[in-house]
C-alpha positions in Angstrom: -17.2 0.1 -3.6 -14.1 -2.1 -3.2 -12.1 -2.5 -6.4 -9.7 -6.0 -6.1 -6.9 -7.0 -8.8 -6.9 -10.6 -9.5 -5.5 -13.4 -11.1 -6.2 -16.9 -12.4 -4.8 -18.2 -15.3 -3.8 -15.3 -17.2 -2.8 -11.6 -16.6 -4.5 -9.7 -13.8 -7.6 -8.1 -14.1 -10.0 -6.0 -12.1 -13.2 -6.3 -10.4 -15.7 -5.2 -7.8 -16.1 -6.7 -4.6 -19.3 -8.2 -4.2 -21.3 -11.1 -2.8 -23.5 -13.7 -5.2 -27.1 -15.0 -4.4 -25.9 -17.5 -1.5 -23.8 -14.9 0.1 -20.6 -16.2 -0.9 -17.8 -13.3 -1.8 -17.2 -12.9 -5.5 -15.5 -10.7 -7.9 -17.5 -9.4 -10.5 -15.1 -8.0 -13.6 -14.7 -5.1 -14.5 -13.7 -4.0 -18.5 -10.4 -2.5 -17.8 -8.3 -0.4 -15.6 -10.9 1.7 -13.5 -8.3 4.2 -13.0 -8.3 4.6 -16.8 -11.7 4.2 -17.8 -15.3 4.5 -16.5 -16.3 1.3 -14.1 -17.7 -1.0 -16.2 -18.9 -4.6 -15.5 -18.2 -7.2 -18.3 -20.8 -9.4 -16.2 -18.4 -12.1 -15.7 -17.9 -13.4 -12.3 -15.5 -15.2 -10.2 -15.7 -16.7 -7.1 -13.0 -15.2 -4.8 -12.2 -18.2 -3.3 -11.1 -19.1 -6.8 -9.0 -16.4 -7.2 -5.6 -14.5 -6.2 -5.6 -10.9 -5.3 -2.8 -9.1 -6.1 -1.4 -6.0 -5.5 -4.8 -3.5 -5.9 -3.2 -0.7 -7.9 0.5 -0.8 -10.1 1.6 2.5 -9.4 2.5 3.7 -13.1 5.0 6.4 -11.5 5.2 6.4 -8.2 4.7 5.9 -4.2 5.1 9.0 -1.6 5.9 8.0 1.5 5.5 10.3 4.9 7.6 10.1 8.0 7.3 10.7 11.6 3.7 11.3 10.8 2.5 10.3 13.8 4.0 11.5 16.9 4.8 8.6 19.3 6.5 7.1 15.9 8.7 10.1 16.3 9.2 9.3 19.8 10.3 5.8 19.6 12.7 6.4 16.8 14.5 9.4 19.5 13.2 12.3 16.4 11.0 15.5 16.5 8.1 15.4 14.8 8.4 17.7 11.4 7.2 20.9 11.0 6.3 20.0 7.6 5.3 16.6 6.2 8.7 14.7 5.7 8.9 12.9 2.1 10.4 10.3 0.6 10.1 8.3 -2.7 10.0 4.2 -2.9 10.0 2.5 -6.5 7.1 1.0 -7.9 9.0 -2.0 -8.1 9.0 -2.3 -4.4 5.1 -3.3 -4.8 3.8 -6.2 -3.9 -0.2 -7.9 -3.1 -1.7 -9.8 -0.6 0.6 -13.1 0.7 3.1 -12.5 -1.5 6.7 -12.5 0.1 8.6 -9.7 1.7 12.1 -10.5 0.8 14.5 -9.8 3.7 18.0 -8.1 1.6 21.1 -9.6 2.3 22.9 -6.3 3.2 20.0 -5.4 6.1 19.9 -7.5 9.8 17.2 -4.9 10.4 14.3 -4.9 8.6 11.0 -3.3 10.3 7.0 -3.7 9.6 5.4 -0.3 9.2 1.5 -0.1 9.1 0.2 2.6 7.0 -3.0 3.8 5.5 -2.4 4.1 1.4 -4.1 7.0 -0.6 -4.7 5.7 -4.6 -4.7 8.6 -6.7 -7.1 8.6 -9.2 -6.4 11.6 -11.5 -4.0 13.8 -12.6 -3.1 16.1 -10.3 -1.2 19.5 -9.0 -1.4 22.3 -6.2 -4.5 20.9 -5.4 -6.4 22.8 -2.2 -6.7 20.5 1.0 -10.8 21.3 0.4 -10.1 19.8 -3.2 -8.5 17.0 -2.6 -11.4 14.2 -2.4 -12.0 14.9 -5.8 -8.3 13.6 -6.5 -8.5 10.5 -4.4 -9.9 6.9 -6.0 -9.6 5.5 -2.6 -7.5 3.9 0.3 -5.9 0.1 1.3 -3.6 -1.1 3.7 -0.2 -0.4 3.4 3.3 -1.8 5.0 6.4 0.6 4.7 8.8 -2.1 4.8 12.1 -0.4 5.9 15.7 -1.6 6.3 16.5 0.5 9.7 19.9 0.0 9.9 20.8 1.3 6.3 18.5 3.9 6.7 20.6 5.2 9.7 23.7 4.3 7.6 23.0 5.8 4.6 21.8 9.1 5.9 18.9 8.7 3.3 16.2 6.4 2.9 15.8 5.5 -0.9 17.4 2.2 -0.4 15.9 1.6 3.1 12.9 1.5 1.9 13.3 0.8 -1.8 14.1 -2.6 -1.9 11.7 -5.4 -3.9 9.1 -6.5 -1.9 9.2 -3.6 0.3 5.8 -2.3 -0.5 2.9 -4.8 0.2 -0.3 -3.1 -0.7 -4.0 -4.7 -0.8 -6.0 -6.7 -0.4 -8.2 -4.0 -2.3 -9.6 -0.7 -3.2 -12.2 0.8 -0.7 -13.7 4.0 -2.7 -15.7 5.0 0.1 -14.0 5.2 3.1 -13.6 8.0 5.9 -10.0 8.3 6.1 -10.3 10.7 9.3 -10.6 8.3 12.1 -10.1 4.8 11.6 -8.3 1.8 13.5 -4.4 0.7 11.8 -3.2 -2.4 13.4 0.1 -4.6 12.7 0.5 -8.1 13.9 3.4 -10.6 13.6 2.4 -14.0 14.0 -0.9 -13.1 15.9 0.8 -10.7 18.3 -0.1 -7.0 18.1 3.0 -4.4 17.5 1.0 -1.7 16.3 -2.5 0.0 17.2 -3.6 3.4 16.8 -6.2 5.4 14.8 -5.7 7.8 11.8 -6.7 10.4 14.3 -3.8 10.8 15.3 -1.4 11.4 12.4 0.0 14.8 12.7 -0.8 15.9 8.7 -4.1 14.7 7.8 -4.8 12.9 4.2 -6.3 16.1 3.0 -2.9 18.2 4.3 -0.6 15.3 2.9 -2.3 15.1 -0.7 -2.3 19.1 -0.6 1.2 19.4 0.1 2.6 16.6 -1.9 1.3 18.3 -5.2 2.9 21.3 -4.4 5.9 19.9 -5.6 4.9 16.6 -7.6 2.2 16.1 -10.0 0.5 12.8 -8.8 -0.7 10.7 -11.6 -3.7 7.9 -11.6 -2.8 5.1 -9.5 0.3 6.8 -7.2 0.3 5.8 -4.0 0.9 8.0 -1.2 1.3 5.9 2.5 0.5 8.5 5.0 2.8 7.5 8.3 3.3 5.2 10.6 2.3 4.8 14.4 4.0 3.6 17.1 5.1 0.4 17.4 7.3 -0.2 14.6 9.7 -3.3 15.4 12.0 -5.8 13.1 10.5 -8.6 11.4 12.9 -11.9 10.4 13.0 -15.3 8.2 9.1 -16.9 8.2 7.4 -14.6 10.2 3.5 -13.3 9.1 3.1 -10.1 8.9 -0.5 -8.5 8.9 -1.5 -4.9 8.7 -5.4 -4.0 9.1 -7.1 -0.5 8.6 -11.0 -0.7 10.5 -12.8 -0.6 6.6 -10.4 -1.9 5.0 -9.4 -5.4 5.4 -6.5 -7.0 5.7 -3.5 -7.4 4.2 -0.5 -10.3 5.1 2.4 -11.4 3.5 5.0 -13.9 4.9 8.1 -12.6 5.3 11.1 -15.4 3.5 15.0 -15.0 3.2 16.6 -14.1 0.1 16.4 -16.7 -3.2 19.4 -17.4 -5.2 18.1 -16.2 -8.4 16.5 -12.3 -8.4 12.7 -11.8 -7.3 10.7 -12.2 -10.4 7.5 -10.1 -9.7 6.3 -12.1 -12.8 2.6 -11.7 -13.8 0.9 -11.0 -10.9 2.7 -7.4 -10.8 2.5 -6.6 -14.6 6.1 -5.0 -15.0 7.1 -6.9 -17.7 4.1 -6.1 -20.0 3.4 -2.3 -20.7 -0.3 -3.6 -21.4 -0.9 -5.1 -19.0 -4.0 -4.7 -17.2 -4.6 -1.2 -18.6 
């Protein structure tokens, strides 16, 4: 099943994926936060044409990134590849949905696309055995690890690398179904491939990466954990389009925009602002 968030007039909602009698995509919507409550449908419906996707999950707590997780990524980037998954944290206020903009920071003249495979974590979780670990998962979308390279060399940390607003495009959905284990991740920039390789390849697998996390954190309903990038990483700059694809996934793009005089408001379509918001 693919779970979208949407919005049209009001404050976002959720709803399954679907098609209508004529074949036309549609969302049909769903009574609450499916991360919360049983799936539901309300058996309202709205065309999708007629409506904006935004970011799939709000991460209540957190997102877990991995690095050097593939191996030629390690390569480019002159590093060995870890002998143990290599964590870090990024805000949930670095979340952002499909074509909304990635907002270059004033104090980078680096900024890099990263496509990633995202894990949604649907239930509370901790020390959970890699053969466990399905049962933790609600599902996977694309993900983009937006990172300010030359402050993460500077700093000597990555928190505000990769931690910046608009740093964490996820979407355009939900897929509850999917394989993880061997699936195509692309990133284009303005229609020209910088990134293709297959989830094969990542060094810790989703099921090694979810086990190991929880040994340390518990993992809450709706965390996000972006499991690596591959090779291919490269900077992006002022009105270029940025699209990262996962084979069952979708797509997701966002255009990427210089900084505006007055501070990002996430607004509605994020939900920060209202604790009740589509819970």
């Amino acid at each position: 099943m693919r779970i979208a968030r949407f919005a049209t007039d009001g404050e976002p909602r959720f709803a399954a994926v679907g098609q209508d009698h004529t074949g036309a995509a549609m969302l049909a919507v769903l009574d609450g936060d499916p991360l919360y409550r049983p799936i539901r449908l309300t058996g309202e419906t709205v065309p999708l044409a007629g409506a904006r996707l935004v970011a799939p999950v709000l991460p209540r707590s957190k997102v877990v990134g991995v690095g050097r997780n593939y191996a030629a990524h390690a390569a480019e980037l002159d590093h060995d590849v870890p002998a143990e998954p290599l964590l870090f944290l990024k805000p949930n206020t670095s979340v952002i949905g499909p074509d909304e903009p990635i907002v270059l920071p004033r104090q980078s003249q680096n900024v890099h696309h990263e496509a990633e495979l995202a894990v949604v974590i649907g239930r509370v979780c901790r020390d959970v055995p890699r053969e466990r670990v399905a049962d933790v998962v609600f599902g996977y979308t694309c993900g983009n690890d937006v990172t300010a390279r030359d402050l993460q060399e500077r700093d000597g940390q990555w928190a505000r690398a990769k931690g910046f607003d608009s740093f964490c495009p996820l979407g355009p959905w939900i897929e509850t179904e999917l394989d993880p284990s061997d699936v195509a991740i692309t990133c284009t920039v303005n229609g020209e491939k910088r990134q293709a390789s297959r989830t094969s390849l990542m060094v810790y697998d989703v099921a090694a990466l979810v086990s190991y996390i929880t040994e340390a954190f518990t993992l809450l309903p709706g965390d996000v954990v972006l499991t690596g990038t591959p090779a291919g990483v490269g900077p992006i700059v002022d009105g270029d389009e940025v699209t990262v694809a996962v084979e069952g996934l979708g797509e997701l793009t966002n255009r990427v925009v210089t900084p505006h005089p007055d501070p990002v408001d996430h607004g509605d379509a994020a939900g920060y602002g209202d604790p009740n918001a589509a819970t």
